[in-house]
C-alpha positions in Angstrom: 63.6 -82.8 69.1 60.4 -84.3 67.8 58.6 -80.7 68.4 61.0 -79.2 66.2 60.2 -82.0 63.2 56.5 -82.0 64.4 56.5 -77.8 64.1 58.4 -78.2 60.5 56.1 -80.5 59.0 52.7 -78.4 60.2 54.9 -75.3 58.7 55.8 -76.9 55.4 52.3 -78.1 54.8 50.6 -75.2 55.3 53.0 -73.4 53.1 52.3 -76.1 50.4 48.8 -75.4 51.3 49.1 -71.8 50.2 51.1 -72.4 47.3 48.1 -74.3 46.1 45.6 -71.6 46.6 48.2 -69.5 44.2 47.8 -71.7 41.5 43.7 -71.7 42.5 43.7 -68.1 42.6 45.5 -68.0 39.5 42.7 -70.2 37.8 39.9 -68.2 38.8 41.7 -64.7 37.7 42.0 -63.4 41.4 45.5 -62.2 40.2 47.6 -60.8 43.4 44.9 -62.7 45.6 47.7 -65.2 46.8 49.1 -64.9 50.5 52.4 -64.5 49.0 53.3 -62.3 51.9 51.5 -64.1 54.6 53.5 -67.2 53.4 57.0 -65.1 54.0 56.0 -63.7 57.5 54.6 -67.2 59.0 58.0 -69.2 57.6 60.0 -66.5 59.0 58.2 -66.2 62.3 58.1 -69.7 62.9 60.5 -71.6 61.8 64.0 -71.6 63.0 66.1 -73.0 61.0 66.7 -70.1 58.5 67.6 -71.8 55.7 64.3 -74.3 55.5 62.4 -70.8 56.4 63.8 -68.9 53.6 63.4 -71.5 51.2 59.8 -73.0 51.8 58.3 -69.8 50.4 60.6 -69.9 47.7 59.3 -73.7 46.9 55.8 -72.7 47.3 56.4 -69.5 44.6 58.0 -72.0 41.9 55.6 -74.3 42.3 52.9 -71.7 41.6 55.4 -70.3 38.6 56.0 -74.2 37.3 52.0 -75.0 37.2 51.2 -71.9 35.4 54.0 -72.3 33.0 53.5 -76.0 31.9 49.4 -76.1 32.3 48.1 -72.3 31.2 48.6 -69.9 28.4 50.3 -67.2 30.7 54.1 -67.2 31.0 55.1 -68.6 34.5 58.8 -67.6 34.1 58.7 -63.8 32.9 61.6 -62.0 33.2 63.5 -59.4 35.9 60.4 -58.6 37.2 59.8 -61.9 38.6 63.5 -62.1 40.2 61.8 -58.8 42.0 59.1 -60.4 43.2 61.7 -63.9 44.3 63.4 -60.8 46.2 60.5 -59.6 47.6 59.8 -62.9 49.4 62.8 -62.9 51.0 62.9 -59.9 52.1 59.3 -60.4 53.6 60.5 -63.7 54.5 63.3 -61.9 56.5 60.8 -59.6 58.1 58.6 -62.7 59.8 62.0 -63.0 61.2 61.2 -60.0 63.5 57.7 -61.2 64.6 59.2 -62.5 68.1 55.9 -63.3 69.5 53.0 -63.6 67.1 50.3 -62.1 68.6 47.4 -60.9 66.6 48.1 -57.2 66.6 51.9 -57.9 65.9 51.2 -60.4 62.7 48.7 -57.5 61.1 50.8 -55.3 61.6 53.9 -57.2 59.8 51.4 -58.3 57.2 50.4 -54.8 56.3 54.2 -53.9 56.1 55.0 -56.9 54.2 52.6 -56.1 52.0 53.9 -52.7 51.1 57.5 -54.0 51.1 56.2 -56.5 48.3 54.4 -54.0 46.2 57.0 -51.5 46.0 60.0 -54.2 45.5 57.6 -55.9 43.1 56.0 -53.0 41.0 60.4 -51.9 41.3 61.0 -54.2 39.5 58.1 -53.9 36.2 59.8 -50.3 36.1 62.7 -51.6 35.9 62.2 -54.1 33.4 60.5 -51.8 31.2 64.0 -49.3 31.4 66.0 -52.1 30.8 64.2 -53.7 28.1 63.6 -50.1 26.6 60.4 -51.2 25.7 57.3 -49.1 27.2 55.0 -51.8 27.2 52.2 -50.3 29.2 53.0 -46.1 28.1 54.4 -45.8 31.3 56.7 -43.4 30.6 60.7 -43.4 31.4 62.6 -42.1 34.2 60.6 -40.4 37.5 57.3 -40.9 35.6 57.5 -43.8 34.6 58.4 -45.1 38.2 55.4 -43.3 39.4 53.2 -44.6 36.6 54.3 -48.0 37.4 52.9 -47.6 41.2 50.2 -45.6 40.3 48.7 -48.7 38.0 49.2 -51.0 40.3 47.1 -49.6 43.3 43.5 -51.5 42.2 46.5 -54.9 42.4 47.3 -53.9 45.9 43.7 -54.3 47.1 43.8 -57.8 46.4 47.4 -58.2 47.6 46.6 -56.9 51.5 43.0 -58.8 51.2 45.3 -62.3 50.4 48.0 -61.8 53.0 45.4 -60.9 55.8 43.3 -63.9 55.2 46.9 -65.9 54.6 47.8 -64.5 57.7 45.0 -65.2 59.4 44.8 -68.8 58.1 48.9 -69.9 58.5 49.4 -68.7 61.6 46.1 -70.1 62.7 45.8 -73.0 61.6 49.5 -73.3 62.9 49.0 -72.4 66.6 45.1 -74.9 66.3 47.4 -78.1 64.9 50.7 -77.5 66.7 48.2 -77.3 70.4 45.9 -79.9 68.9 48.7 -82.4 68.2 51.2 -82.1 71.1 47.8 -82.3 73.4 47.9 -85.7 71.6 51.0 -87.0 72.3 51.0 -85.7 75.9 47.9 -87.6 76.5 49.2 -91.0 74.4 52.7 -90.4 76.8 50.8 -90.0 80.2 
C-alpha cells in the first residue's frame, strides 16, 4: 500500500514539474514546446487509479492556462479550441493507458502517436472554431480548405510539439523509474 502512495506522489510531482516548464516555455515564446503529450502518456502508463491519472494532466494544463491568464497579456482561456486541446489530453492520456510495459522503444513510439493524435485533435479544433465563429481569422478558408489550411499552418508548431514530448518523455518516465528504484532501495535498506 505505501508503493502505491509512494509511486502517486513521484507521479504527481513530476507532472507538476512539467506543468511548470509550460508556463516556462510559455515565457520564453517556445510556444508548443511543452510535454503536454509526454505528460498524458506517463499519467496514463503509470498510474492506476484512472481517475487521479486522467486528471493530473488536466491539473497541470489549467495551471499552465490559469498563470498565463492572470500574469501575461495572452488569453489563457480561449475558446472551443482549447476544450480541443482539454480533449486531446485525454485522449493521449487514455493512450499511456496502453503502454503495458514502458520500455524505451514502446514509450517513443506512443509519444510519436500521441503527438499526432494531439495535433490533429488540436489544430480540429482551430478549424472548427473558426466555422463556428464564422470568422476567418487567419484566411484559412471554409470547408475542405480550410481544414487543410488549418493543418498545413500548423506543421513548423508540430516541430516543437514532438521535440517537447520526446524530451517530456524522456524526462517523466525517467526520472520516474531513477526515484521510484532510488527510493524503495531506501526503504528496503532502512527495513533490513
Amino acid at each position: 500500500m505505501k508503493n502505491i502512495k509512494l509511486n502517486i506522489l513521484i507521479a504527481a510531482g513530476l507532472i507538476i514539474m512539467a506543468g511548470v516548464a509550460r508556463i516556462v516555455n510559455h515565457e520564453m515564446h517556445l510556444y508548443n514546446f511543452a510535454p503536454l503529450c509526454a505528460l498524458g502518456l506517463f499519467s496514463g502508463a503509470v498510474i492506476k487509479d484512472k481517475r487521479i491519472a486522467f486528471l493530473l494532466p488536466l491539473l497541470a494544463q489549467f495551471m499552465g492556462d490559469t498563470y498565463i491568464a492572470l500574469f501575461t497579456t495572452w488569453q489563457g482561456f480561449y475558446g472551443i479550441e482549447q476544450f480541443f486541446v482539454y480533449v486531446s489530453l485525454l485522449a493521449v492520456t487514455l493512450l499511456g493507458g496502453g503502454i503495458s510495459q514502458p520500455k524505451a522503444l514502446r514509450v517513443l513510439g506512443f509519444t510519436v502517436l500521441g503527438s499526432v493524435v494531439f495535433f490533429a485533435l488540436s489544430n480540429f479544433g482551430v478549424f472548427l472554431s473558426m466555422q463556428l465563429g464564422k470568422t476567418d481569422l487567419y484566411h484559412y478558408g471554409t470547408g475542405l480548405t480550410g481544414l487543410a489550411n488549418t493543418y498545413i499552418a500548423a506543421i513548423p508548431f508540430f516541430k516543437n510539439t514532438l521535440i517537447g514530448d520526446l524530451s517530456g518523455s524522456i524526462l517523466l518516465f525517467g526520472a520516474y523509474y531513477l526515484l521510484q528504484a532510488a527510493i524503495i532501495n531506501k526503504l528496503q535498506k532502512a527495513n533490513a
